[in-house]
C-alpha positions in Angstrom: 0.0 0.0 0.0 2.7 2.4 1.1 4.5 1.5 -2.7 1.6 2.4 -4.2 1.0 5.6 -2.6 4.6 6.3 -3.5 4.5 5.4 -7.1 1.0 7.3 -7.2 2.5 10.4 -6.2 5.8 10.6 -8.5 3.1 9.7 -10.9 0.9 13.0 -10.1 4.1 15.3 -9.6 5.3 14.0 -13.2 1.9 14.8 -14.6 2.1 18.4 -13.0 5.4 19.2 -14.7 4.4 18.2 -17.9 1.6 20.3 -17.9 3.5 23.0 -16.3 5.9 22.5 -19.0 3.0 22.7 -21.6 1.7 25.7 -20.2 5.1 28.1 -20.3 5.3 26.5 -24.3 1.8 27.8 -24.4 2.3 31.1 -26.0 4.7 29.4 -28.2 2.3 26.9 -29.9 -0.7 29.9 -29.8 1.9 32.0 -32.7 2.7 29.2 -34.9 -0.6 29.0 -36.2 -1.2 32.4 -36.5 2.8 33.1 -38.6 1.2 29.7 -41.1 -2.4 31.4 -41.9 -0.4 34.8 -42.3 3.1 34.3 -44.4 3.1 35.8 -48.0 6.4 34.7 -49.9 7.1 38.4 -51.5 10.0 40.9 -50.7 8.9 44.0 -49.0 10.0 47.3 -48.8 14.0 47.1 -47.4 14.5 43.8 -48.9 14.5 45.6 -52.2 18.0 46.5 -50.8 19.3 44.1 -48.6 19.7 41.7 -50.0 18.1 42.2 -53.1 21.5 44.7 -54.4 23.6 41.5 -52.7 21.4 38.7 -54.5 22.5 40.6 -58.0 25.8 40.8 -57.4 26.1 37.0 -55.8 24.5 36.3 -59.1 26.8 37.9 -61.7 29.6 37.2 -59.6 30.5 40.4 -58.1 29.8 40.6 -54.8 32.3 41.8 -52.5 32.9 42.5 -48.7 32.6 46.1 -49.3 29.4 44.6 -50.3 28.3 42.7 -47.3 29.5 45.3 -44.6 28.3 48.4 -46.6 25.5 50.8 -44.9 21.9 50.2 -45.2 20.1 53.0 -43.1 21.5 52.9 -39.8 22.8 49.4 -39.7 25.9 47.2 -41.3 24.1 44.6 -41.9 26.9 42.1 -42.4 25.8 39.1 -40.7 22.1 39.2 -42.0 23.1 39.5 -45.8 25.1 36.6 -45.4 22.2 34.6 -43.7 20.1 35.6 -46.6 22.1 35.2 -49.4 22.7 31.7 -47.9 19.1 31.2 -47.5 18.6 32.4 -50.9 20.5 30.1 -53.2 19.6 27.4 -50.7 15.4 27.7 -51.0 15.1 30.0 -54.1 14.7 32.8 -52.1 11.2 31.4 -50.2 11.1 34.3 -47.5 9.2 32.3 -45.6 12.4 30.3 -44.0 13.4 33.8 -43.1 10.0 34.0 -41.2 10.9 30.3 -39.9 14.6 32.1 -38.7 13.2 34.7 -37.1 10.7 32.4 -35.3 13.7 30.0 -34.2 15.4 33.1 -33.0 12.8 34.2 -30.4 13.0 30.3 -29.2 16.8 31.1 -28.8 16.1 34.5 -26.9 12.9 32.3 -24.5 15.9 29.6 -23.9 18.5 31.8 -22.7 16.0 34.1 -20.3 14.9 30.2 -18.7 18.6 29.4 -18.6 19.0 32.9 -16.7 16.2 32.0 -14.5 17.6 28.9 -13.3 20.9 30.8 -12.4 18.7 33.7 -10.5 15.5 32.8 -9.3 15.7 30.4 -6.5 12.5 28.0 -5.5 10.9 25.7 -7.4 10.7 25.0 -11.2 7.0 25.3 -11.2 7.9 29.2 -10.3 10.6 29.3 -13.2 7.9 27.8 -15.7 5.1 30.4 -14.2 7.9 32.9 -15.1 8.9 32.0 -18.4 5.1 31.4 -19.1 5.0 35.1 -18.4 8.1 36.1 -19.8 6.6 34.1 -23.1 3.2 35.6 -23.4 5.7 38.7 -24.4 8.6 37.2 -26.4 5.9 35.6 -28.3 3.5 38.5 -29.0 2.1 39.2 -32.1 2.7 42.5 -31.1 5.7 42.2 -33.0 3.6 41.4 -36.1 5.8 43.5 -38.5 8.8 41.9 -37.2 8.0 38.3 -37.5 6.6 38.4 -41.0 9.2 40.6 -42.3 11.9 38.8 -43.8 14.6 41.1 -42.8 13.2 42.1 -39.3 15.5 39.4 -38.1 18.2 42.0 -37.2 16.0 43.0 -34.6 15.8 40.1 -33.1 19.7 39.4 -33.2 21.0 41.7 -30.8 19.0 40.5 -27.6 20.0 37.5 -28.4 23.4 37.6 -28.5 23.0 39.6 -25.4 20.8 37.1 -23.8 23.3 34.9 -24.4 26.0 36.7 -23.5 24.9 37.1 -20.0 24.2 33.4 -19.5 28.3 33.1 -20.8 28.7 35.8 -18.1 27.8 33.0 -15.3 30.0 30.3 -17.1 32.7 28.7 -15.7 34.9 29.1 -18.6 38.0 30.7 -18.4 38.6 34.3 -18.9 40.0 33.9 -22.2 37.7 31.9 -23.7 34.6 33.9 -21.8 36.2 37.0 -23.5 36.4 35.8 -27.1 33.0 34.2 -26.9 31.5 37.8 -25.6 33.6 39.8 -28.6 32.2 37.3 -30.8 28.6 37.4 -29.5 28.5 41.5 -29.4 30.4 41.8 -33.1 27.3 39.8 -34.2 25.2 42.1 -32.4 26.7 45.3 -33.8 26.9 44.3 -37.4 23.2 43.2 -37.4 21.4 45.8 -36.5 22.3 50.1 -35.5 21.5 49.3 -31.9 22.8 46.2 -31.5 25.9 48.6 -30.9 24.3 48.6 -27.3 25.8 44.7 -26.4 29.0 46.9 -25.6 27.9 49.0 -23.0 25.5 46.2 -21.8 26.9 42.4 -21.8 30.7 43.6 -20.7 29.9 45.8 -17.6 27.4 43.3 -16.7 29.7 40.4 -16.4 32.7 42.6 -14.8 29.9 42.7 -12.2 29.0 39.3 -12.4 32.7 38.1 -11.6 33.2 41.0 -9.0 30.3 39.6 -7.1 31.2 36.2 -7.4 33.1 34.4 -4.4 35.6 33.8 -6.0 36.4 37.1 -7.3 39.0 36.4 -10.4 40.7 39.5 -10.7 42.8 37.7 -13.7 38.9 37.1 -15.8 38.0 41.0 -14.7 41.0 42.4 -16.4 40.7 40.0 -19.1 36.8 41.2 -19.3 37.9 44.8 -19.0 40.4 44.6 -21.8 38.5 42.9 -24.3 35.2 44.7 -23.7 37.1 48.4 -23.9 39.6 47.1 -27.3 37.0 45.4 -29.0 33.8 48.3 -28.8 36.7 51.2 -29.7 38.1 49.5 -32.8 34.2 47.7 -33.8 32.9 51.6 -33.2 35.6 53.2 -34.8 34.8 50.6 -38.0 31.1 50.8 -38.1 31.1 54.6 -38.3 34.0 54.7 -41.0 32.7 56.7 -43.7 29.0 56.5 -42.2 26.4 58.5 -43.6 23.6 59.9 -41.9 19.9 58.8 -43.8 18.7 62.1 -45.1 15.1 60.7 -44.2 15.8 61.0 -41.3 15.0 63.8 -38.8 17.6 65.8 -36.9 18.6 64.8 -33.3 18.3 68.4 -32.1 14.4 67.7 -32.4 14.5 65.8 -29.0 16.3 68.7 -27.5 13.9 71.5 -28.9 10.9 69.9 -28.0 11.7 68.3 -24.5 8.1 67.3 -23.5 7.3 65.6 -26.9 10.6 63.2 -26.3 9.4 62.1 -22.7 6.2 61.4 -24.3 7.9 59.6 -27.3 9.6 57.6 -24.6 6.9 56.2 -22.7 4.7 55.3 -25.4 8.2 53.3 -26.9 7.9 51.5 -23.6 4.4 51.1 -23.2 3.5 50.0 -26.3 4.0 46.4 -26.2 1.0 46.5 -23.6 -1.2 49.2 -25.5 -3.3 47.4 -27.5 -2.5 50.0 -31.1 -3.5 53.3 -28.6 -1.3 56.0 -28.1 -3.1 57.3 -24.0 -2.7 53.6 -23.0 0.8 53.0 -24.2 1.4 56.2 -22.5 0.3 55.3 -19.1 1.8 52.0 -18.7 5.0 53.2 -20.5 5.0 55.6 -17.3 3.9 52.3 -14.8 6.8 50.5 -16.6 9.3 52.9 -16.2 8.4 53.8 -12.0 8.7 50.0 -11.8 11.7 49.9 -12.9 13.6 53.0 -11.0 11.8 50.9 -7.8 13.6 48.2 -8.3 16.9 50.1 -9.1 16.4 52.3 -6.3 15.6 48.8 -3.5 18.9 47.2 -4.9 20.7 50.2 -4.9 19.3 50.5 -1.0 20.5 46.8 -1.0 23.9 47.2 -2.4 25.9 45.2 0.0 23.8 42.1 -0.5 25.9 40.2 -3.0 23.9 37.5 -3.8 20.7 39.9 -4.1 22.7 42.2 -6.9 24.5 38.8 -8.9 21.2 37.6 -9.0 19.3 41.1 -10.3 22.2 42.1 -12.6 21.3 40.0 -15.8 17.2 41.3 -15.8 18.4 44.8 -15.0 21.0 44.5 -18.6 17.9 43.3 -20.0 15.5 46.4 -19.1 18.2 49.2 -19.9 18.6 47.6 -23.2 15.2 48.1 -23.7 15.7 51.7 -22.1 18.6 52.5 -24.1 16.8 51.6 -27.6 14.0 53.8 -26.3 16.4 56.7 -25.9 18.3 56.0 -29.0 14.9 56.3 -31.2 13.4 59.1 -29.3 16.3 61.0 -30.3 16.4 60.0 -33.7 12.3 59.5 -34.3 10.6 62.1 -32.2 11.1 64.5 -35.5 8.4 62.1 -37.1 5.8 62.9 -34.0 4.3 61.2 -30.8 2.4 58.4 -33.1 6.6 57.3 -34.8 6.3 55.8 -31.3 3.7 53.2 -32.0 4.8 51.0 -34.7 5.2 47.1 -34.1 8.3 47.0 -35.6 9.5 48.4 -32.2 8.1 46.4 -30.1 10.7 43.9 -30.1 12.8 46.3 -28.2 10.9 47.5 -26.0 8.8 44.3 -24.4 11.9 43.3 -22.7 11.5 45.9 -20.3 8.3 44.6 -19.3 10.1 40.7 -19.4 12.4 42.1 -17.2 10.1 43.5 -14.8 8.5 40.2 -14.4 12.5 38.6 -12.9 13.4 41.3 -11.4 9.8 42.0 -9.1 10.2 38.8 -8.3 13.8 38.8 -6.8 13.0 41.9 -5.0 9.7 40.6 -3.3 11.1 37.5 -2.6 14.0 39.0 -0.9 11.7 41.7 1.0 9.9 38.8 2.2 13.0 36.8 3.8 13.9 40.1 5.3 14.1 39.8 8.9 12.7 43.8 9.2 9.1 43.9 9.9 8.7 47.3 8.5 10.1 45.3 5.1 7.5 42.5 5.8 4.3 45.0 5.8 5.9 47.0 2.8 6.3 43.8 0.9 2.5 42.7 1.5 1.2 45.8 0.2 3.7 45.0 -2.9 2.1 41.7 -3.2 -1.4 43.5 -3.4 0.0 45.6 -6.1 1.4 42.7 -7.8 -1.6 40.6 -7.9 -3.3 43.9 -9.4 -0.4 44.2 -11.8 -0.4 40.4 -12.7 -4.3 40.6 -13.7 -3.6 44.0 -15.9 -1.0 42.5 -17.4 -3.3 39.1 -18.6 -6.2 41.9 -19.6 -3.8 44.0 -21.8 -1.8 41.0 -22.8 -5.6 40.1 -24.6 -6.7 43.3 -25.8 -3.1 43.5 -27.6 -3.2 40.4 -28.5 -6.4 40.1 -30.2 -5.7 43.7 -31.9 -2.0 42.7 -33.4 -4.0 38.8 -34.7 -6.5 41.4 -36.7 -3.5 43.2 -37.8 -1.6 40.1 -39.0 -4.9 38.7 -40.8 -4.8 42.2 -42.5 -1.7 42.7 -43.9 -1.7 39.0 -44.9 -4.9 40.2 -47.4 -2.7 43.2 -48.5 -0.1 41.6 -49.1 -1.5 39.1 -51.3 -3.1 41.6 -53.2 0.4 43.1 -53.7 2.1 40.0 -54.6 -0.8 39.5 -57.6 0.0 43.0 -58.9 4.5 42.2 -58.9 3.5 38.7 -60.4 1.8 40.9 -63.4 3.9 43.9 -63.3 4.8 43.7 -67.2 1.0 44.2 -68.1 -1.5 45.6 -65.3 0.4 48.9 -63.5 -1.2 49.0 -60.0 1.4 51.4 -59.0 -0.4 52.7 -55.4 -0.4 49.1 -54.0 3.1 48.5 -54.8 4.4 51.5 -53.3 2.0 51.3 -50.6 3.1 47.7 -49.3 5.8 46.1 -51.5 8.3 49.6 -52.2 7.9 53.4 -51.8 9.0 53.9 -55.8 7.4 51.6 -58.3 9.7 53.4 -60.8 13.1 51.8 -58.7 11.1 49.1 -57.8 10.1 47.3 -61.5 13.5 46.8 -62.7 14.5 45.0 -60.2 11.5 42.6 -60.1 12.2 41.7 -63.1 16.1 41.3 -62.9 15.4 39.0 -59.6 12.8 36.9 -62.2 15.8 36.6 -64.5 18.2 35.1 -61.7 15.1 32.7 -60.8 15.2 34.3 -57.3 11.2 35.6 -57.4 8.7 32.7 -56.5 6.6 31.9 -58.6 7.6 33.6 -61.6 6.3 36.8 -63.1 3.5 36.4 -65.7 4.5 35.8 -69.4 1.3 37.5 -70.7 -1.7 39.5 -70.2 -3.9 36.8 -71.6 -5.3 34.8 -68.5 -6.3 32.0 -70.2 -2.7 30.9 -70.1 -3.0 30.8 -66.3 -6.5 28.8 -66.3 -6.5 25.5 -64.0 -6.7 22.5 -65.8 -9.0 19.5 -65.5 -10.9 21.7 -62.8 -14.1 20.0 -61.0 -16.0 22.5 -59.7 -18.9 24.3 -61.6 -18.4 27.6 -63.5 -19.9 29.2 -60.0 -17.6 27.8 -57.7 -15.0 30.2 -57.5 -17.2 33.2 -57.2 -19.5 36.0 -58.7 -18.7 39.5 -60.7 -21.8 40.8 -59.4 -21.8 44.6 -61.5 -19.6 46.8 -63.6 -20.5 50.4 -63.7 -19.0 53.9 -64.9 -19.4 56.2 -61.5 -17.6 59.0 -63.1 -16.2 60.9 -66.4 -13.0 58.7 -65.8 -13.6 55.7 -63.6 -15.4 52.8 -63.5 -16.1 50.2 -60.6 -16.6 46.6 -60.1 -17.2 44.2 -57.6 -18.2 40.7 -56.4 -17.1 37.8 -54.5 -14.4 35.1 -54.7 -13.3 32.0 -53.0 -11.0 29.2 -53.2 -13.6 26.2 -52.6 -11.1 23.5 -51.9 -9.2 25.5 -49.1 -12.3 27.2 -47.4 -11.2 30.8 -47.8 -11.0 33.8 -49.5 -8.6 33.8 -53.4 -5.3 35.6 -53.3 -7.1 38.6 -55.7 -9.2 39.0 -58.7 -7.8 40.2 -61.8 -10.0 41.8 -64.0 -9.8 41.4 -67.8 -11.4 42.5 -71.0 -12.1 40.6 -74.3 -10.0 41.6 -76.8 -10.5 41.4 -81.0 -9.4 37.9 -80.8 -11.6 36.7 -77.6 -8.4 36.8 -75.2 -9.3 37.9 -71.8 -6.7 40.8 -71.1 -5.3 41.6 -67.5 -6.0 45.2 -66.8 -6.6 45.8 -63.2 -6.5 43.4 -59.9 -8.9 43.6 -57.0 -8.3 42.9 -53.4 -10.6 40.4 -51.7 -10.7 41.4 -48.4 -14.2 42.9 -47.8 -16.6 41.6 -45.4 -19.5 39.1 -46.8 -21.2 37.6 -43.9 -24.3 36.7 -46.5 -21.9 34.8 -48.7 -20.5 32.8 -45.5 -24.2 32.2 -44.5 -25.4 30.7 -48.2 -22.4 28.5 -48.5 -22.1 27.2 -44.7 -18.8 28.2 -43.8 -17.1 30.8 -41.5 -14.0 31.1 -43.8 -16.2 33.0 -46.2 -16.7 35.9 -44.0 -13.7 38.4 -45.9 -14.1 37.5 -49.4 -16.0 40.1 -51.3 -14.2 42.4 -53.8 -14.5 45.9 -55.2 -12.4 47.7 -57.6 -11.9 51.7 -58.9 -10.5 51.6 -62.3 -9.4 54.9 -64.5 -11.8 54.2 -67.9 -8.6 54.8 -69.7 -7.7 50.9 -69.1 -10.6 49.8 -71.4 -10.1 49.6 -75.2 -13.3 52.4 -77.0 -16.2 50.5 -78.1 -18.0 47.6 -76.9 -16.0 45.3 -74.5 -17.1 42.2 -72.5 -15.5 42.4 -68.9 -14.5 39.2 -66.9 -13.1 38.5 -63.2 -10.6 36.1 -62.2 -10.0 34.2 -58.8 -6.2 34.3 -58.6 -3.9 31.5 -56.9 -0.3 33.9 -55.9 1.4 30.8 -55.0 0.8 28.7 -58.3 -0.2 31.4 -60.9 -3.6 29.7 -61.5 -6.4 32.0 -62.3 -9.9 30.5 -62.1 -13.4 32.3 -63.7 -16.1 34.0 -61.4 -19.5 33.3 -62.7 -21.2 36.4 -65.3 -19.6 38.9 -67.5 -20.6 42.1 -67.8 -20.8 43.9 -71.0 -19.3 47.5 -71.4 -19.3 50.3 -73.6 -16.7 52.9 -73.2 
């Protein structure tokens, strides 16, 4: 009886971890679907540069490491344009391994803050997996929904890692040598990523001086070693990266910070807060301002606390963490403010400045937990009223963790609708000009832009390929066998001005359950050839569609489309709509034509 009592409770404690475990990979497993539904393999916006200019070179065979290192806005991006280039010629340039990367990445960044945990936070592994559970809900965010389906958003992602894990080296037992090279290494990665990954200097080197310092065995030889290495190698990697650097005229000046004081404090806060803010610039005000009295709390009890060795070796790697995320807000205040309060906002940030917030979650902790086995009663009473406030802060945190969350998933599902749109009008850049959506989402100048679609379609580096005429019935499906209706309706065509006319309807892709990629529009030509003039978006909302056919995928999938009459031939033409497939280059008919006289 007593054996089986026994056996039944390593049974139950075994079952508890592995659903503790499941629960901190939680977040994890809630973003992989949502990065599946929402990649679209086409370059946007900077990759048009890097590592487009690189990809042609590689190509012709004249690529260089002037080349690699050169200056791409801020940043060197040396170490990204050799991932990508690698990528490249390995997949064909599908950008979705880059999303894959960039997903692995924040896996790397989630180990190394558990690693740190198990160095720092002492009790229990169910408390480290409640911590990383939190500490996930962030890294994990689709907050960060421009960075993690942005091929070349990995740079921002690069530099916490390396410092991540350059503060878990910083606890090592390796020797000083071997400790220094590997931090060099881990902050030259850093810096020639990404402009602010420049901040692993002043950040992973001081922190593990400290770390050894505070250790018991005190190795003056690995501090001097550290010391040595962390001044030579930021002076000569600073003194290289700004080697005939050239300010971005797009840019706005620094001075802007300084002339308008109360505009950067505001910029700086909302940086902070909006991780939490759920798209709104009050709210990511306020918390960035809850955030950031946090923070000088617990700098101000471990400054109080300074003697207590164990407190400060334990605090110092969470405290790195937060004035990185401190640091990049100051660094883009100063260099964004110029743009206004809202520059502030945009997700692309985000993956700087949630680590505040990740370190707030470690470091609250280790302060409460050390208030607690404080022998001062004063202490004890402060520390319960801490606990109040942390209970309140833990159930905000869950309620704007949701209302960001849900906002950022709409966000994704939108831009995934844009972008397909988009990648329809590159794929038939050679015969329908929809110039405003491809400097809206795929590059600012559709002049710059065209060329080098089609030079990266003659290196076979743009998947699928562009399209070899305006006729769409070279694109119709084969051997299809669903009715003429299956794939949709045009439901009217009418001239609403002098100049324009519109058209719209619905479209679907029946064997997936979900809305087509985009409707291209065509007229009949002399000869009976449907011609490609225009291409619709299907992104509008159709809930009477989704009721007739049964099925909540149908809910987005009506179309409308403004067209400059110009397009159309004079005469009598008979207008058609096309589901379009961006991933195979299929095109598939939508029930009706209209007729049209121009």
């Amino acid at each position: 009886m007593k054996s089986f009592s026994i056996s039944n409770g390593v049974a139950s404690s075994s079952i508890f971890k592995a659903a503790a475990v499941c629960i901190a990979l939680f977040p994890i497993l809630l973003l992989v679907p949502l990065l599946v539904q929402n990649a679209v393999n086409v370059p946007l916006m900077d990759q048009w540069d890097t590592p487009v200019a690189a990809l042609f070179k590689a190509a012709d065979g004249t690529l260089s490491f002037s080349d690699l290192i050169a200056q791409h806005n801020e940043s060197r991006k040396f170490f990204p344009r050799l991932l990508f280039l690698g990528m490249a010629f390995i997949t064909g340039w599908d950008i979705r391994y880059e999303f894959l990367v960039i997903f692995l990445t924040a896996c790397l960044i989630a180990y190394q803050v558990y690693r740190l945990s198990r160095i720092t936070i002492r009790g229990t592994e169910y408390k480290r997996l409640l911590l990383i559970f939190l500490a996930n809900l962030l890294i994990f965010s689709p907050v960060q929904s421009q960075n993690l389906l942005w091929g070349i958003q990995v740079i921002t992602f690069i530099p916490v890692a390396c410092i991540a894990a350059g503060l878990v080296v910083s606890y090592s037992n390796f020797g000083a040598k071997l400790k220094s090279l590997i931090l060099v290494s881990l902050c030259t990665v850093s810096t020639y990523s990404y402009a602010n990954g420049m901040l692993s200097w002043f950040i992973v080197f001081p922190s593990a001086i400290f770390i050894s310092r505070l250790s018991q065995k005190r190795e003056l030889k690995a501090q001097r070693w550290l010391v040595f290495a962390g001044i030579i190698g930021c002076v000569s990697h600073l003194v290289l990266y700004f080697h005939n650097y050239v300010k971005p005229p797009q840019t706005p000046s620094f001075s802007a910070s300084l002339v308008h004081p109360f505009d950067a404090v505001n910029f700086f806060l909302i940086f902070l807060g909006a991780p939490l803010g759920y798209r709104q610039l009050e709210p990511s005000r306020i918390i960035g301002i809850v955030l950031t009295i946090l923070f000088c709390y617990v700098l101000f009890y471990l400054l109080r606390f300074k003697k207590d060795r164990q407190l400060l070796r334990c605090a110092i790697p969470w405290v790195a963490i937060g004035v990185y995320s401190c640091l990049s807000a100051l660094i883009a205040t100063a260099g964004r403010v110029g743009f206004g309060l809202e520059a502030a906002m945009p997700s692309r940030y985000t993956t700087f400045s949630l680590y505040l917030s990740v370190s707030l979650v470690y470091l609250l902790t280790i302060v409460t937990s050390h208030a607690l086995e404080s022998r001062h009663i004063q202490e004890i009473r402060k520390t319960r009223a801490i606990q109040g406030l942390l209970l309140c802060l833990v159930i905000s945190f869950f309620i704007l963790h949701a209302l960001t969350y849900s906002s950022h998933a709409k966000v994704m599902a939108l831009n995934h609708r844009q972008r397909l749109h988009a990648k329809a009008c590159v794929l038939f850049v050679n015969f329908v000009d929809e110039k405003p959506t491809i400097e809206a989402i795929i590059y600012p100048s559709y002049d710059l832009v065209k060329p080098k679609i089609n030079q990266l379609n003659k290196i076979h580096f743009l998947n699928p390929a562009l399209v070899e005429s305006p006729n769409i019935l070279n694109l119709v499906a084969k051997g299809g066998q669903h009715s003429l209706d299956a794939y949709g309706y045009l439901d009217s065509v009418a001239q609403t001005s002098e100049t324009e006319i519109s058209a719209s309807g619905w479209a679907i892709f029946p064997d997936r359950k979900q809305p087509a990629d985009a409707v291209v529009l065509a007229y009949e030509t002399s000869k009976g050839e449907p011609k490609a003039f225009a291409i619709a978006a299907v992104m509008n909302k159709s809930p009477d569609v989704a009721q007739q056919l049964k099925h909540q995928g149908y809910h987005n999938v009506r179309w409308s489309k403004t067209v400059p009459i110009e397009k159309l031939p004079k005469g009598d033409v008979k207008l058609s709509a096309w589901a379009f497939d961006t991933e195979t280059r299929q095109a598939f008919p939508l029930a009706n034509t209209k007729p049209f006289t121009r």
